[in-house]
TORMARVO-660255 format. One record per residue: chain; x, y, z of N, C-alpha, C, O in turn; residue number from 1. Coordinates in steps of 0.2 Angstrom, whole numbers. Example, Ala and Ser with C-alpha at 12.3 -4.5 7.8 and 13.67 -1.06 7.14 Angstrom:
  chain    n_x    n_y    n_z   ca_x   ca_y   ca_z    c_x    c_y    c_z    o_x    o_y    o_z  resi
      A     66    -28     39     62    -22     39     66    -16     39     71    -17     42     1
      A     64    -11     35     68     -5     36     64      0     39     67      6     40     2
//
This chain:
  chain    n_x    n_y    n_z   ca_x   ca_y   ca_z    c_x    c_y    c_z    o_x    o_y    o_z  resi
      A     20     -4    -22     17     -2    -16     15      5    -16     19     10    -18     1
      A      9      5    -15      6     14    -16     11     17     -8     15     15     -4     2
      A      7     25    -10     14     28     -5      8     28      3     10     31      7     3
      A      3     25      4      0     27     11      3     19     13      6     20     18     4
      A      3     12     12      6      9     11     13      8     13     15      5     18     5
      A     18     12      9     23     14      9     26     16     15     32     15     17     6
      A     20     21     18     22     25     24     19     23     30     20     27     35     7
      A     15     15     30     14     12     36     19     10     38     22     11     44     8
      A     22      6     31     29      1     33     35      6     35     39      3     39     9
      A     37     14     35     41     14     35     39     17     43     43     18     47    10
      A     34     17     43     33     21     53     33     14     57     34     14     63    11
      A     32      7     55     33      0     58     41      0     59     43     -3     63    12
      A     45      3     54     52      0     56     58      5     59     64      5     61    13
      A     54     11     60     58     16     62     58     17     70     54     20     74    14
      A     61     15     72     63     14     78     62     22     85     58     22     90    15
      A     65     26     82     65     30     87     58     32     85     55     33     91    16
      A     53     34     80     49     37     79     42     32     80     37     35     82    17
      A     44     26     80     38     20     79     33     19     83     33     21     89    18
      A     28     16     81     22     16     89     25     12     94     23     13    100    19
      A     30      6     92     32      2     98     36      8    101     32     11    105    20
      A     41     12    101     43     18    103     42     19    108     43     18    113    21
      A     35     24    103     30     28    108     27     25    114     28     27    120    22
      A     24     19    113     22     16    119     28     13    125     28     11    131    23
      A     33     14    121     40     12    126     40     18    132     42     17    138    24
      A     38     23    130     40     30    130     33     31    137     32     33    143    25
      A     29     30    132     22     31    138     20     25    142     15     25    146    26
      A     24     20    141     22     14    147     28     14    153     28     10    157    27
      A     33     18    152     39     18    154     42     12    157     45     11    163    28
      A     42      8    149     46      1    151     49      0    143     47     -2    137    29
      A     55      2    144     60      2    138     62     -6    135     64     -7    129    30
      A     59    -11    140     59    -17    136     54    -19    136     53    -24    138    31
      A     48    -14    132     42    -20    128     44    -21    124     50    -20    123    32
      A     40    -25    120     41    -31    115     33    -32    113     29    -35    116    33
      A     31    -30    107     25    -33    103     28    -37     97     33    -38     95    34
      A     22    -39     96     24    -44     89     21    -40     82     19    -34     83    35
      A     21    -43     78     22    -38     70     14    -36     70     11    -31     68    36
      A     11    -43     74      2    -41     73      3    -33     76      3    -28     72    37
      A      3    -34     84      4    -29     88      3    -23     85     -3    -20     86    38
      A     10    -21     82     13    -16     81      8    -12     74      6     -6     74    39
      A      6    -19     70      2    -17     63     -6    -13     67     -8     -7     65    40
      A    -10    -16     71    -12    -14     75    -13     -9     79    -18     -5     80    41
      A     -7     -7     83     -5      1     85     -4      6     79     -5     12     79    42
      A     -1      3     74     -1      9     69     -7     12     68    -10     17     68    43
      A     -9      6     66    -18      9     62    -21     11     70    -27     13     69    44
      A    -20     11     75    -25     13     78    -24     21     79    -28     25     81    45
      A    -15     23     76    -12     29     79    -16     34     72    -19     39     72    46
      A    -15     28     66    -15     34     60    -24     35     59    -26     41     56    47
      A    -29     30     61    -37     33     64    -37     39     67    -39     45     65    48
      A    -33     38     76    -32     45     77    -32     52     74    -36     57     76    49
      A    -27     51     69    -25     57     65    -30     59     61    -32     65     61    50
      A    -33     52     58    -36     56     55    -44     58     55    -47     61     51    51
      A    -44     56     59    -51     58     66    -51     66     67    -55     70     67    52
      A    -46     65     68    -43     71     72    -43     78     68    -45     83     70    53
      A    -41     78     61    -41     81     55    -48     80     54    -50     86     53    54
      A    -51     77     53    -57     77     49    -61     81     54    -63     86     51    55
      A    -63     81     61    -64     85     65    -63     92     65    -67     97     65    56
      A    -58     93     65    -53    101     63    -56    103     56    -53    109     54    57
      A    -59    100     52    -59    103     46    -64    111     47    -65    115     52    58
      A    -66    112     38    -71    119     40    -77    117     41    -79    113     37    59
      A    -80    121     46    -88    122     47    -91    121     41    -97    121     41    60
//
């Protein structure tokens, strides 16, 4: 498993840190529930952000 890879899976299972989390957090409903698509899907939509986000910020 390469490490970008490596570090999807481990932000899918990590509970307090995870995007189901976050969205627990920002929909303020402690009992959502996504399914594995879901969750595969808020990942990559979080980790585009970032790097959106970074590539914007870079230098002139």
């Amino acid at each position: 498993m390469g490490p970008l890879l490596s570090l999807f899976a481990k932000g899918m299972k990590t509970p307090r840190t995870g995007p189901v989390y976050n969205q627990r957090i920002a929909r303020k409903s402690p009992s959502l529930s996504l399914n594995d698509d879901q969750v595969r899907n808020l990942t990559m939509f979080e980790i585009e952000k970032i790097l959106l986000r970074n590539s914007s910020s870079g230098p002139a």
